[in-house]
N, C-alpha and C positions, 0 to 999 in steps of 0.2 A: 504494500500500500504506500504509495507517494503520498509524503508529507509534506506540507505548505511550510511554505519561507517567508521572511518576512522580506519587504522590499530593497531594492538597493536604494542606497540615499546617493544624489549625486552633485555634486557641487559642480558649474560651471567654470572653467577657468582653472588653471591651480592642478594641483593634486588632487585626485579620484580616490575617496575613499570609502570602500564598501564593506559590509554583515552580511553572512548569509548565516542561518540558523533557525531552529526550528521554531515558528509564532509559537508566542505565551499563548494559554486561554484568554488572557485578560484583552492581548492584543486582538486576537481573533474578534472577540467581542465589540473592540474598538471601530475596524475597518469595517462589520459588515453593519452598525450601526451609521456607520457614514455613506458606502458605499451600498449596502445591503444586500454585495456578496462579498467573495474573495477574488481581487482583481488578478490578472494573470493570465494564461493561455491554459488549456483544456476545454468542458464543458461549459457554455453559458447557455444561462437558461432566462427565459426573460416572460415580462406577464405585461400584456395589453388590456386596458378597462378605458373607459368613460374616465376623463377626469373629476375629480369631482369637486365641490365651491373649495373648502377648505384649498385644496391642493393648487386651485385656480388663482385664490388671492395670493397664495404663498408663493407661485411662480411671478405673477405682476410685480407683486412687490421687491422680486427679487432681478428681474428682469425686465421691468416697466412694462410688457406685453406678452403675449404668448408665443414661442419659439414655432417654427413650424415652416417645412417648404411644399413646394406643389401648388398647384392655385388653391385659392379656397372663394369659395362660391358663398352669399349669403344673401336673405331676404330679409323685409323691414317691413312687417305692416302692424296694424292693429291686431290684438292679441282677438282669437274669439273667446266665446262662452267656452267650447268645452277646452280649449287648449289652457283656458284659465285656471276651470274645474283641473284639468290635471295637474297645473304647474302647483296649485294648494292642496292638492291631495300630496303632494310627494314633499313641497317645504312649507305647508302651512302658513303661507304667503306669498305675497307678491314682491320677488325683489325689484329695488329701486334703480332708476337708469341715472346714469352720468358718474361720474367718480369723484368721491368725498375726500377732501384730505383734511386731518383734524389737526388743531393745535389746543393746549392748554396749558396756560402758564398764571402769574401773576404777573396783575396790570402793572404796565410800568407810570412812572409820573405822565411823558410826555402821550403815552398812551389816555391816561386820564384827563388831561385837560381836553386831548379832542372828542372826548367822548362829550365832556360838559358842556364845552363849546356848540357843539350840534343839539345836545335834549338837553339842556342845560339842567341837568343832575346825572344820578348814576341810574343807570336802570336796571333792577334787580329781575331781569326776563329775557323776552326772546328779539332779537332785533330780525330786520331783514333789511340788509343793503347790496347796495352795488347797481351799476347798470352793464345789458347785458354785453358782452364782446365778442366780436369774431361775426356778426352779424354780415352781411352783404350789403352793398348799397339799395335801399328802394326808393320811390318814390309815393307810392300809396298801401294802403292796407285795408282788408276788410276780413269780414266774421262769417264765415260759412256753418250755420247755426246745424244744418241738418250734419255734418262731419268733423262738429265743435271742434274750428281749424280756423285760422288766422292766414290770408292769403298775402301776402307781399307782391307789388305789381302781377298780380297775376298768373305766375310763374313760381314763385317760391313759397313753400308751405310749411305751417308751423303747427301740429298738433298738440291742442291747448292738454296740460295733465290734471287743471280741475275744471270742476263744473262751473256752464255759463253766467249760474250764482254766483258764485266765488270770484269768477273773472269779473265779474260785472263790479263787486264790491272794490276789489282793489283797483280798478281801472276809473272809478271814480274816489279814490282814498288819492292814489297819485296824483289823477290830474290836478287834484289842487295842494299834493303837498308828498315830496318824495320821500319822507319818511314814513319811518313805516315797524311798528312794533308794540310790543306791551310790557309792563313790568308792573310786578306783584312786589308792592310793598308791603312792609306791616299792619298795616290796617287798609290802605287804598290802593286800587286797581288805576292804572296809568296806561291808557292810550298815545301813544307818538303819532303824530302825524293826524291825516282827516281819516282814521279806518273806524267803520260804526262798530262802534263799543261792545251791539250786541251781535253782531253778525258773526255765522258762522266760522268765518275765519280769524278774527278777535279769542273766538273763546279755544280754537284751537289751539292757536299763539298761548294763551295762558295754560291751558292745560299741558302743553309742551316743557312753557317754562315748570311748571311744578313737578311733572314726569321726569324731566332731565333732573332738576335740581334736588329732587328725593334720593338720586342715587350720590349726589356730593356729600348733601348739608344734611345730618342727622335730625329728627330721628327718620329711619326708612317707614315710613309708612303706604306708599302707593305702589310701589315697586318689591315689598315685604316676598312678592309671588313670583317676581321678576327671575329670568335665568341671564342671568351674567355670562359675556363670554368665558369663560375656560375655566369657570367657577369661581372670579370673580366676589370677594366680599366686599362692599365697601369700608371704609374707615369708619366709626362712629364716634369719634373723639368728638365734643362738645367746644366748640371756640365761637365767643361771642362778638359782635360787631363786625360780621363778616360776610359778603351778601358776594351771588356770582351773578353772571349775565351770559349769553349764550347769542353766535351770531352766526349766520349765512350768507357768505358775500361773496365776490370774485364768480359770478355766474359767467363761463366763458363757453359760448355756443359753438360748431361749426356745420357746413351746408355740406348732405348728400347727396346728389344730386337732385338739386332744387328740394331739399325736405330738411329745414333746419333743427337739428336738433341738441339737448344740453350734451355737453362734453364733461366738463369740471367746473366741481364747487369747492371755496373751502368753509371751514365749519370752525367757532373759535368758542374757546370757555374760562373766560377771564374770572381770576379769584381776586374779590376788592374787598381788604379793610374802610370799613365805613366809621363814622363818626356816631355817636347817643342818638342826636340829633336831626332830624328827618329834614328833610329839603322842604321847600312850601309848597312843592306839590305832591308831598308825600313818600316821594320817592327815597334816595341818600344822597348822601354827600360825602364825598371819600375823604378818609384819612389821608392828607398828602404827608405827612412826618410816619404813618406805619409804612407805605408804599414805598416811599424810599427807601426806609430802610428794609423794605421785602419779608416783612412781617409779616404774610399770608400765612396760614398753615398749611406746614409738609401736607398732611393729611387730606386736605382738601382736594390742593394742588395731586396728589393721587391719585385721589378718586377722577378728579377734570378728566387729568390725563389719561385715564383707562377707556373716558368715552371718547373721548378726541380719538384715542389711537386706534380702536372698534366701531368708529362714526356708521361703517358702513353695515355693518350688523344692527345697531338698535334703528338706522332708518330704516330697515325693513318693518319695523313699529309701522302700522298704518298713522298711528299721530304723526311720528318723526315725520314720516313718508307725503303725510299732506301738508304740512309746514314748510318741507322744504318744496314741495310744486307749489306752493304758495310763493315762495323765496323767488324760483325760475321765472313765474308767470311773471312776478311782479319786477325783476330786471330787463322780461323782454320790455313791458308796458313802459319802463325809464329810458331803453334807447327806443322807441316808437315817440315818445315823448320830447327828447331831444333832436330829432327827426321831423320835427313841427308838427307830427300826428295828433287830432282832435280826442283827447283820451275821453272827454265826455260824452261828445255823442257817440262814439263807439260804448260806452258804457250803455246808453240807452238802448242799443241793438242786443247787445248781451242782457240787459233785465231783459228784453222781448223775447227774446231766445229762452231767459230762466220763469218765465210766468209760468205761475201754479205751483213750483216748485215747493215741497214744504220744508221747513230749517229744520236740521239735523237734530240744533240741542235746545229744549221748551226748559232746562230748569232755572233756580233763580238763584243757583249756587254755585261756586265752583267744583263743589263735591260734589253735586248732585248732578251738573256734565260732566264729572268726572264717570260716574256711575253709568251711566247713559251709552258715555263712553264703551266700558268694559261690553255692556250687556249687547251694544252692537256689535265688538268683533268677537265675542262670545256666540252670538246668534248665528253668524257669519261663518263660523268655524275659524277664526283669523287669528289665532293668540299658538299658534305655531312658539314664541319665546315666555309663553309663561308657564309654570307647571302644573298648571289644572285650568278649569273656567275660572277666568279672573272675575266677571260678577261675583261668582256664590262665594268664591273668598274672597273677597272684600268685603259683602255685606257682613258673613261670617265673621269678619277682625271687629268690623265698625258694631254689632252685634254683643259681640265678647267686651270690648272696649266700653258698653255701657252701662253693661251687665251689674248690678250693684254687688256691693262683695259682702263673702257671706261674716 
């Protein structure tokens, strides 16, 4: 029986100096753990699969694309009913298009004044900025309501990813004011910019913000059922005067033939020491002497970074997932806007398109869309990342939680 050797080492240049001798166990175990066989001449055996997500992001990231020669042939149209049925039956969701790339750190000073400067306090919620990039030149645009699509001179087409409601909300939120977000203070709800308060897309933005921000800032209560990537716990340390905010910006497009679609987002989750002191619109007011000196907590900054670095995994969340088409929609409407495009009567074409339409969330709490929330992608079968139906266990905590003690 031929016994494996271990490799020769070979330096370039110089003197050649080589080992031949028989691999330790230890080694054995080393190389096919790297390699996952024993490199060499003899037998090679080899195995063919489907690749699968895991293995696809880990090549990306390791290779910014996927390796591969020969033509490769592809189609692009709208998903149907049953190929939808399938893609949920096998990941219990609909994964998200365009590629996320996350940051989270602590805010720096010069970071913090442009934040003031523009919402003039801190916003403890979800922003949405940027205008879009990579766009083509047009001269006009319109609303093809029957293929909820956005036509560019005629020729270039942009399939809207929410509904002609939602488009219509934010297409009259920007035309009069390009900001665009919410933030959940301690006692008061803060809209940026002109987006209706009550509108679907308002309460997703906060439920967003509290869904991200339960995995940061203790205690975990909405996410209690949540599955973390790779088993994932968060930190629970308790640090006071300390508030995050959460943003979607850098929306960069580009044209398939004539079919414009998102490319890349990035995704940011800033940790801000704040002051006692609430701002006058209830919002915060940072601590510039803790910022400086980078007084955030490790812990926090942890936890940010776990979601920054898995952005692409939790917007598979249908919240994450419609916030950020909310983010897309709303940097195309910014460059259509700096383009001289009429964002409000386009807006009137789109309520015409959304009539009869009924609003997703009728409660008068944040909890209570939060609940709404669950019980729809509960219904739906859509909780593919949480470990049971998230309705029955939530109410189940919220239940237990009120429960008098004996």
């Amino acid at each position: 029986m031929q016994q494996a050797t271990s490799g020769m080492i070979i330096h370039v240049g110089g003197e050649i100096k080589g080992t031949a001798r028989p691999i330790t166990r230890r080694e054995t175990h080393t190389v096919i753990k790297r390699y996952r066989s024993i490199p060499g001449g003899g037998d090679i055996k080899g195995t063919a699969t489907r690749i699968t997500p895991a293995e696809t992001r880990t090549v990306i990231k390791r290779y910014r694309s996927i390796p591969g020669g020969g033509d490769i042939k592809g189609t692009a149209t709208r998903i149907t009913p049953a190929e939808t049925r399938t893609v949920i039956k096998r990941y219990r969701s609909i994964p998200g298009g365009g590629d996320i790339k996350g940051t989270a750190t602590r805010i720096t000073p010069a970071e913090t004044r442009t934040v003031i400067k523009r919402y003039r306090s801190i916003p403890g919620g979800f922003l949405l900025e940027g205008r879009a990039t990579g766009l083509p030149r047009f001269k006009s645009v319109r609303y093809d309501a029957a293929a909820n699509t956005f036509v560019l001179d005629d020729r270039l087409t942009y399939a809207s990813p929410v509904s002609a409601a939602a488009a219509a909300t934010l297409a009259k939120a920007i035309a009069a004011d390009d900001r665009l977000g919410v933030s959940l203070g301690e006692e008061d709800e803060i809209i940026y910019g002109r987006l209706a308060a009550n509108s679907d897309v308002a309460i997703d933005l906060k439920l967003a913000d509290n869904f991200l921000g339960d995995m940061i800032l203790p205690p975990q209560e909405w996410t209690a059922a949540y599955k973390f990537v790779n088993g994932h716990q968060p930190r629970q340390t308790i640090h006071r005067d300390n508030a995050v905010f959460f943003k979607l910006r850098d929306f960069s497009f580009s044209n398939k033939d004539g079919k414009i679609e998102l490319a890349t987002t990035a995704f940011d989750a800033r940790i801000i020491p704040v002051l006692k002191k609430p701002a006058s619109d209830g919002s915060y007011l940072p601590d510039f002497k803790a910022i400086e000196a980078g007084k955030a907590p490790d812990d926090f900054v942890f936890n940010a970074a776990h979601i920054a670095d898995n952005i692409s995994y939790y917007a598979t969340e249908d919240l994450i997932a419609n916030v950020h088409a909310y983010g897309e929609v709303a940097a195309f409407f910014r460059a259509l806007k700096a383009n001289k495009a009429d964002l409000r009567n386009l807006a009137v074409v789109l309520e015409a398109a959304a009539a009869g339409t009924e609003r997703r969330f009728t409660a008068d709490t944040l909890e209570g869309n939060w609940l709404e929330y669950l019980r729809d992608i509960q219904t739906r079968n859509r909780y593919g990342n949480w470990s049971g139906p998230p309705a029955d266990l939530y109410q189940g905590r919220v239940k237990s939680a009120a429960a008098p003690a004996n």
